[in-house]
Z-matrix of the N, CA and C atoms (Angstrom, degrees):
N
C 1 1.458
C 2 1.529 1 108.56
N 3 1.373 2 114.67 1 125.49
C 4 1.692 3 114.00 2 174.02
C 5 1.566 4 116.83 3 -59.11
N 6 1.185 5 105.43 4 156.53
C 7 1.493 6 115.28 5 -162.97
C 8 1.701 7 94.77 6 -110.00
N 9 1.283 8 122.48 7 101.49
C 10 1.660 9 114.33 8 156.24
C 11 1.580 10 126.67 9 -91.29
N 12 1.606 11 98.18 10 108.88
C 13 1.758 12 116.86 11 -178.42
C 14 1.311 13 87.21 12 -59.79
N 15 1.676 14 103.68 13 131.80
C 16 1.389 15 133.20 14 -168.19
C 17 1.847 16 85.17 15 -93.45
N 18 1.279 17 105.09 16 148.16
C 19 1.808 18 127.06 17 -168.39
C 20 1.366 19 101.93 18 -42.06
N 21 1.056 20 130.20 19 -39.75
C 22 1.579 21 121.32 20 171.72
C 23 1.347 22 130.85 21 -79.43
N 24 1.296 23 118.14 22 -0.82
C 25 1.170 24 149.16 23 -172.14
C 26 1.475 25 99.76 24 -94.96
N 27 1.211 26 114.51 25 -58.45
C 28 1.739 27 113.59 26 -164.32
C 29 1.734 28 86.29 27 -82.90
N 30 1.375 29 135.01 28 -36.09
C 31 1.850 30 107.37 29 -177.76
C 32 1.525 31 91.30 30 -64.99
N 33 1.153 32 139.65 31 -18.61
C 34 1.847 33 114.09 32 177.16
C 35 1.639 34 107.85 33 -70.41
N 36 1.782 35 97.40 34 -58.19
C 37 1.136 36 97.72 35 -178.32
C 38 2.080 37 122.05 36 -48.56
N 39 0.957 38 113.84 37 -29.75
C 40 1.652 39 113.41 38 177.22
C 41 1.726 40 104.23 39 -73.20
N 42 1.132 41 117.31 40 -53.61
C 43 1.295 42 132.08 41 175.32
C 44 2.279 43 89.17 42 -29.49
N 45 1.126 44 96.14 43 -82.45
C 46 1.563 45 134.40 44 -167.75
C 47 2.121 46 82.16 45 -26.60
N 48 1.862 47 94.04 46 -72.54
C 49 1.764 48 101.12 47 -172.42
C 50 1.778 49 104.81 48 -52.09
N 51 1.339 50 116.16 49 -49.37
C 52 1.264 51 81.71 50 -165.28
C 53 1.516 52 125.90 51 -96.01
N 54 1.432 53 122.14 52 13.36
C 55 1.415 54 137.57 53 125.26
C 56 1.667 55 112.85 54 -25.16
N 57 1.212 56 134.55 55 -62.27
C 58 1.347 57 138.32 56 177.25
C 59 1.401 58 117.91 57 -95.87
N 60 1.529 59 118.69 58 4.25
C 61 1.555 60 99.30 59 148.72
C 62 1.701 61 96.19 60 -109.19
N 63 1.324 62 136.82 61 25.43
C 64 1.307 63 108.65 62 153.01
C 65 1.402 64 116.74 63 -83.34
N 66 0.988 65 87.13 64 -28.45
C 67 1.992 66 108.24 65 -176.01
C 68 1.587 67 116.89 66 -64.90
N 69 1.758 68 91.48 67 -26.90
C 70 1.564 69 105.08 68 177.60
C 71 1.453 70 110.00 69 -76.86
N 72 1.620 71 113.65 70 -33.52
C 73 1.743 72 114.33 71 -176.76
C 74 1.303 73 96.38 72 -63.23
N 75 1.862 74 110.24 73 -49.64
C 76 1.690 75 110.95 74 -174.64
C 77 1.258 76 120.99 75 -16.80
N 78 1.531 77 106.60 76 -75.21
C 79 1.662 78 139.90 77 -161.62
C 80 1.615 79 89.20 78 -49.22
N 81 1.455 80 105.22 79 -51.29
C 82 1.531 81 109.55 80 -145.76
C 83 2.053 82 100.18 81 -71.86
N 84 1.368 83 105.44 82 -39.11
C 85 1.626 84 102.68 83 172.01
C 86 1.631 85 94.09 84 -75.70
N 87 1.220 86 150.59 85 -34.60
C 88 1.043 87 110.89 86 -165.88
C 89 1.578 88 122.47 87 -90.75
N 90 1.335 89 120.94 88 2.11
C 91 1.423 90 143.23 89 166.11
C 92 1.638 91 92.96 90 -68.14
N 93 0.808 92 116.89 91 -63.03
C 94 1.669 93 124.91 92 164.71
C 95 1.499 94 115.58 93 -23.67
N 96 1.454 95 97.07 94 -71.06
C 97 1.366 96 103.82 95 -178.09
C 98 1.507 97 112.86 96 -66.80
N 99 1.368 98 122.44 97 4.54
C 100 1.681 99 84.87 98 176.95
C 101 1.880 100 84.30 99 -113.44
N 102 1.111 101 124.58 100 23.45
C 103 1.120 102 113.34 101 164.07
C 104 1.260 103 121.86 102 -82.01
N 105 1.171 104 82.90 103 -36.73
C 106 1.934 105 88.25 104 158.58
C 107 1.145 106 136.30 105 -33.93
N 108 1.677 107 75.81 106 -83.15
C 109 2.056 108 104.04 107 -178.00
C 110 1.687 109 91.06 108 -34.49
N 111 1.337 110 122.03 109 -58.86
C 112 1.556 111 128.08 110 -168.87
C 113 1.740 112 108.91 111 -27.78
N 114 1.572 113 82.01 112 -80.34
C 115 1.606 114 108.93 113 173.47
C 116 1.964 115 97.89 114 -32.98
N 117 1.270 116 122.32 115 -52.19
C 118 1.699 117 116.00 116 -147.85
C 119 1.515 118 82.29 117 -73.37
N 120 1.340 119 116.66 118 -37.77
C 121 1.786 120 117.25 119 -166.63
C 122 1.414 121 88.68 120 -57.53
N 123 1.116 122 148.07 121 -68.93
C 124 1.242 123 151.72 122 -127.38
C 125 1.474 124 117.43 123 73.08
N 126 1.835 125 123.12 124 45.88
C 127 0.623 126 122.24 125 150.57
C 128 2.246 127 136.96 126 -89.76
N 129 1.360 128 77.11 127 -5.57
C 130 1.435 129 118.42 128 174.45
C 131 1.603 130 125.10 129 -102.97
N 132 1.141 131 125.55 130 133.16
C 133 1.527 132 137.26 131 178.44
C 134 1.478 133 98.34 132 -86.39
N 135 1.510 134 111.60 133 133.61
C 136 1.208 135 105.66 134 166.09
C 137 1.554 136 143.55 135 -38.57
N 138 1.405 137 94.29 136 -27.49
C 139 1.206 138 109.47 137 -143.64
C 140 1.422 139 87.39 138 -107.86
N 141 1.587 140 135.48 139 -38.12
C 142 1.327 141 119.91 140 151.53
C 143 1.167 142 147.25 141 -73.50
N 144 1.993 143 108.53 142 -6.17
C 145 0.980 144 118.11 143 142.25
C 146 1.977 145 127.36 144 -63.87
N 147 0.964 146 125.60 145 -32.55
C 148 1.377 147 99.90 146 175.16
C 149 1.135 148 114.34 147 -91.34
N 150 1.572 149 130.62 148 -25.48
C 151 1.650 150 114.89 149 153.14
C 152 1.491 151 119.97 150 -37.11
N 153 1.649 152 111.35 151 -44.95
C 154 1.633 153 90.69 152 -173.40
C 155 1.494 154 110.79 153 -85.42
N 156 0.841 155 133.19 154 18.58
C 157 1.501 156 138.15 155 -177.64
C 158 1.666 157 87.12 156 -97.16
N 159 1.183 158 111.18 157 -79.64
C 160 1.782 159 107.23 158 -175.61
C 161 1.169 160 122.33 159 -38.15
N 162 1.523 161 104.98 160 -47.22
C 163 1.925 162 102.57 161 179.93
C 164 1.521 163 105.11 162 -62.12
N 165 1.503 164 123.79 163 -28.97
C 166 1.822 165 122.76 164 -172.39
C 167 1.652 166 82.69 165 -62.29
N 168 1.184 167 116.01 166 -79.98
C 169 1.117 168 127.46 167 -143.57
C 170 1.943 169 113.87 168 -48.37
N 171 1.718 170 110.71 169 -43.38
C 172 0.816 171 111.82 170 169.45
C 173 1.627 172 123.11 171 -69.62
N 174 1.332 173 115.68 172 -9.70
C 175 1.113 174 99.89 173 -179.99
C 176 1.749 175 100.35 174 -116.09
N 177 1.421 176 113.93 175 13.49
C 178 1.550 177 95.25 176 156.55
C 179 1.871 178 105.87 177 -93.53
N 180 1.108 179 90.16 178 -1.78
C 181 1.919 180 88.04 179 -162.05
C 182 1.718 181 94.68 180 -74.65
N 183 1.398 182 106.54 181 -34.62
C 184 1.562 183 121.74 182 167.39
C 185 1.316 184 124.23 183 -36.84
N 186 1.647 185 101.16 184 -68.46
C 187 1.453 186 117.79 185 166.48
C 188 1.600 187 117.88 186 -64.77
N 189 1.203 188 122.87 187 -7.60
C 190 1.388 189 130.82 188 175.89
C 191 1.811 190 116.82 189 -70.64
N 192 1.925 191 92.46 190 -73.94
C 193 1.475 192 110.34 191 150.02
C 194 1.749 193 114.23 192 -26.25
N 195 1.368 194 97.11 193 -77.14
C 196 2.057 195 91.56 194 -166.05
C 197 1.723 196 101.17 195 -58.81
N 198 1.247 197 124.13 196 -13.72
C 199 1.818 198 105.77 197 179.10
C 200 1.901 199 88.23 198 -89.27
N 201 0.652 200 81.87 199 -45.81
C 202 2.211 201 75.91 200 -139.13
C 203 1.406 202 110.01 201 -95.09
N 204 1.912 203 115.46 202 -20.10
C 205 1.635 204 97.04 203 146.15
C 206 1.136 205 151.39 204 -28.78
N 207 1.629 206 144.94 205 144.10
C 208 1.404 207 116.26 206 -166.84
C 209 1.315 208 138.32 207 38.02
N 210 1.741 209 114.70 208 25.71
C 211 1.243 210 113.18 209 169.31
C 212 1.363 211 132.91 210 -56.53
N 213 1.239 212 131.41 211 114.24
C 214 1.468 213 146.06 212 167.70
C 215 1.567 214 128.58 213 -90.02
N 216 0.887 215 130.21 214 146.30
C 217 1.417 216 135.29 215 146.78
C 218 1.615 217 114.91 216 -12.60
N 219 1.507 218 96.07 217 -66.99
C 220 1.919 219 95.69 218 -173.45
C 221 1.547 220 116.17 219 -88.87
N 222 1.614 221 107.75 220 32.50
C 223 1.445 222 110.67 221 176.96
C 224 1.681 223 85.26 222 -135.39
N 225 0.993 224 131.78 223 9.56
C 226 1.603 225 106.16 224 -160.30
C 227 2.132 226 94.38 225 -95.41
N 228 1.263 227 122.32 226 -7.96
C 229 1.211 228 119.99 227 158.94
C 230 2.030 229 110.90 228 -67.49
N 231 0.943 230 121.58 229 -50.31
C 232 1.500 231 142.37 230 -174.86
C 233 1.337 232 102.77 231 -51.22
N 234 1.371 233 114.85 232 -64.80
C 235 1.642 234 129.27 233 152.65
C 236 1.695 235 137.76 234 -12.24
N 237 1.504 236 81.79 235 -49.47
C 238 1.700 237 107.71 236 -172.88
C 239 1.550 238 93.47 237 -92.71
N 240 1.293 239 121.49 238 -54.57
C 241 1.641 240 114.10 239 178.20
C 242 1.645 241 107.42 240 -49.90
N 243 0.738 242 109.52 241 -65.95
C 244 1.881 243 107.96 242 174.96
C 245 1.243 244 96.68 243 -55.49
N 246 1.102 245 167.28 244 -48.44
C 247 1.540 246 144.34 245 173.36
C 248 1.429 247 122.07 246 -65.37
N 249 1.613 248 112.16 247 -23.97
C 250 1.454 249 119.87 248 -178.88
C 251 1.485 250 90.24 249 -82.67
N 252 1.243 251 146.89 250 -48.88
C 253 1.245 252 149.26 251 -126.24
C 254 1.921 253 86.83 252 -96.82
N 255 1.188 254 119.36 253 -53.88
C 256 1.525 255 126.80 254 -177.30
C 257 1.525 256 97.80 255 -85.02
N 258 1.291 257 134.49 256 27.70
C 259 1.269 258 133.56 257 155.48
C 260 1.266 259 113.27 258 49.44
N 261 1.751 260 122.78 259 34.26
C 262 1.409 261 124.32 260 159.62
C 263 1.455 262 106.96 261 -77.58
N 264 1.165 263 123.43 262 -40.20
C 265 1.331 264 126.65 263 160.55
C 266 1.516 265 144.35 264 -87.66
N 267 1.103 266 163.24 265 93.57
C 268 1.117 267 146.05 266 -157.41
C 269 1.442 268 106.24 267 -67.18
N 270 1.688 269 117.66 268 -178.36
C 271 1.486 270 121.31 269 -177.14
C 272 1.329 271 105.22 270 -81.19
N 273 1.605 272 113.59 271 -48.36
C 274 1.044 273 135.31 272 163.93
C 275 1.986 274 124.33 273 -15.25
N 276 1.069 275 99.45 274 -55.32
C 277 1.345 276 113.85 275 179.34
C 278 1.395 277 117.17 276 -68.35
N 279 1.544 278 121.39 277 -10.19
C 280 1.299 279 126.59 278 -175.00
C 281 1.337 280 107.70 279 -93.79
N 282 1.129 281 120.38 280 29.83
C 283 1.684 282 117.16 281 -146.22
C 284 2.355 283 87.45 282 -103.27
N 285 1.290 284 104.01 283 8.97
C 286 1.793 285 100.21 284 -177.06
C 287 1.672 286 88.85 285 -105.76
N 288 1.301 287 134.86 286 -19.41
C 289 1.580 288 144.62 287 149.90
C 290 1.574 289 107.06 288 -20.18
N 291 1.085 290 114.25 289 163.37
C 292 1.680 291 116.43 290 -177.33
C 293 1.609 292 73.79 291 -110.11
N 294 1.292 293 117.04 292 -173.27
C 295 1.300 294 130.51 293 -156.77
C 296 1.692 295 96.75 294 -113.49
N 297 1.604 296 113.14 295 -28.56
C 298 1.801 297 100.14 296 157.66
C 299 1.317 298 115.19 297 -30.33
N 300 1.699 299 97.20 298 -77.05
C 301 1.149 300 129.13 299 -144.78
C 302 1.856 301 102.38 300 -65.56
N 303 1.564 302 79.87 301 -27.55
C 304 2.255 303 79.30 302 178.96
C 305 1.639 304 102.39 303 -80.04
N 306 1.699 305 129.66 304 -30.12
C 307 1.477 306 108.22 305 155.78
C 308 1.587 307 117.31 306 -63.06
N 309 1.339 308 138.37 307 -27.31
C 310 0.892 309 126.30 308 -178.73
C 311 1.828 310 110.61 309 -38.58
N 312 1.058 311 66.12 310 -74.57
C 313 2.114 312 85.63 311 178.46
C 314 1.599 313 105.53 312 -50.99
N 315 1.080 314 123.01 313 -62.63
C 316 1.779 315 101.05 314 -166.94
C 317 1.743 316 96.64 315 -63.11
N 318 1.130 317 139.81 316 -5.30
C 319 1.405 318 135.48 317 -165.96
C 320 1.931 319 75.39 318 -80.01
N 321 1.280 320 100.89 319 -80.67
C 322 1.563 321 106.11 320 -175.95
C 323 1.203 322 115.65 321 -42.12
N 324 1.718 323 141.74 322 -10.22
C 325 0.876 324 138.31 323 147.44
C 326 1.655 325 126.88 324 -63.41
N 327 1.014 326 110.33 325 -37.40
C 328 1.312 327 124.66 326 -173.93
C 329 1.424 328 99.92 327 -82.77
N 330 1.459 329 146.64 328 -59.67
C 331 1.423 330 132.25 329 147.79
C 332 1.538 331 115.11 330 -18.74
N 333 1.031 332 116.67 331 -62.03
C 334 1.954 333 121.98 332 -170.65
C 335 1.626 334 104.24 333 -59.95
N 336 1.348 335 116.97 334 -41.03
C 337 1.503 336 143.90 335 174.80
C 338 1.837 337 116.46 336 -38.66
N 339 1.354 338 91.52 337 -42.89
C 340 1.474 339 124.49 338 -166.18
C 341 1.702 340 124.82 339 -98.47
């Protein structure tokens, strides 16, 4: 049976998502940045340095889209499992969650797990 986070529940839970997509832009400029540093070493060609910067970028913007497009209410548990599961979030941090809503997620962990 689906679990609906009662209204105070989903301002934690959003709080919670967009905590781990800042962390997600983080990762994503700093994968960036050592393409750089590469490129400044001159261990990098220009020219395959800014291809691999675009392909990162386009394909986190990818993975961006398929999490957090069409975000709703009855996905914002689903959300947090894919961020707990890719370790943008720890479990730890869910601890302002009611304790449903924190099985919700390790259930969805344990699916992703599998």
């Amino acid at each position: 049976m689906p679990y609906e986070l009662p209204k105070s529940q989903k301002k934690i839970a959003r709080e919670i998502i967009e905590k781990g997509l800042r962390r997600e832009y983080q990762n994503s400029i700093e994968k960036a940045n050592a393409v750089i540093e590469k490129w400044k070493s001159g261990k990098l060609e220009t020219r395959e340095a800014y291809f691999s910067i675009y392909k990162q970028l386009i394909s986190h913007d990818k993975h961006l889209a398929r999490r957090y497009d069409n975000m709703s209410g009855s996905k914002y548990l689903m959300i947090i499992s894919g961020q707990v599961a890719d370790g943008v979030i720890s479990f730890e941090e869910l601890s302002e969650l009611n304790d449903q809503a924190r099985q919700v997620v390790q259930n969805w962990l344990d699916v992703i797990e599998s």
